[in-house]
N, C-alpha and C positions, 0 to 999 in steps of 0.2 A: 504494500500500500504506500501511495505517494508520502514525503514529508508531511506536504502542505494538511492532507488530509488530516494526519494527528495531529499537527498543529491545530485546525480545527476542532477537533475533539478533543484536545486540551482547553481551548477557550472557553466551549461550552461549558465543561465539567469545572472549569475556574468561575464561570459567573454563576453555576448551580451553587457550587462548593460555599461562594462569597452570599449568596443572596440568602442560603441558606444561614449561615452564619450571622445575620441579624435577626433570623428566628429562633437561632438557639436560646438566646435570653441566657448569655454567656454560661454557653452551657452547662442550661439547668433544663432544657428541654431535649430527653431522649432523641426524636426523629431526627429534628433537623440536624443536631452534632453529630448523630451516625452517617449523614448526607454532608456534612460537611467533610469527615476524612476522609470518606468515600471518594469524593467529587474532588478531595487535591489529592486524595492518592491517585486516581486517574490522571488527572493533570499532568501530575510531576513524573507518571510512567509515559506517558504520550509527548511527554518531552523530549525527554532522554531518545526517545527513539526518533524524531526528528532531528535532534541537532545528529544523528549520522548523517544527513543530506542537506542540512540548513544551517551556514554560518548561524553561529551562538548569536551575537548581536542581531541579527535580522530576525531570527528566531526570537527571540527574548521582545524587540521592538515591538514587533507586531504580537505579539502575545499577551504583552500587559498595555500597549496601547487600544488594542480591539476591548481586551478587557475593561480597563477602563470606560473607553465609551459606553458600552454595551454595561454595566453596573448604575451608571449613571443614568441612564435608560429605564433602566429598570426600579431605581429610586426613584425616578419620577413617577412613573406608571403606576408601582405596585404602593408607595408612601405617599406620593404627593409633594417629593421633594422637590421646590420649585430651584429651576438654574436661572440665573441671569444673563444679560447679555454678554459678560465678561466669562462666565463658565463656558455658554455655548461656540465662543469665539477659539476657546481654551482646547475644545470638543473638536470643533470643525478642524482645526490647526492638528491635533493628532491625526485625524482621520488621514489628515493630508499629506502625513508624514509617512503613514501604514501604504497607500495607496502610489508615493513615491518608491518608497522601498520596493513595491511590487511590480510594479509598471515599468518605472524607469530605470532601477539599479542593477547595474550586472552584480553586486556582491552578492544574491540571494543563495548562490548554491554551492556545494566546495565543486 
């Protein structure tokens, strides 16, 4: 299976692992901290096997930048966190950087 593709399935199982992780209620709530290890033990396995195919740095980039977005999304959606114009400027500026990395950089691959 491609890098890119665990890369992927690392992201996911980081914003489950993370979202989870504000339901744990520092964990004092069973489900969500069994979904929390769960979701970065995945992660951090789906890593490991991407960086064989994906510079660390691009790899790392885009993993906590998509993350980031994609948490911050999600606090809005699921809490009501409201971002400003200076967050979303903050938001759009990573995206822009994930979507350089991909598009434009030859460093992506060893």
């Amino acid at each position: 299976m491609s890098g890119w593709i665990y890369l992927t399935i690392a992201i996911v199982a980081e914003v489950i692992a993370t979202s989870a992780l504000k339901f744990s209620d520092g964990f004092t709530r069973l489900m969500p901290s069994v979904l929390v290890v769960i979701g970065y033990a995945v992660t951090f396995y789906c890593l490991s096997i991407v960086l064989r195919t994906v510079h660390i740095g691009v790899a790392y980039a885009v993993w906590s930048g998509l993350g980031i977005v994609l948490i911050a999304a999600f606090g809005w959606i699921a809490f009501g966190q409201k971002l400003d114009g200076w967050a979303i400027l903050g938001i759009a500026l990573i995206l822009a950087g994930v979507v350089i990395l991909n598009l434009l950089s030859k460093t992506g691959n060893h």
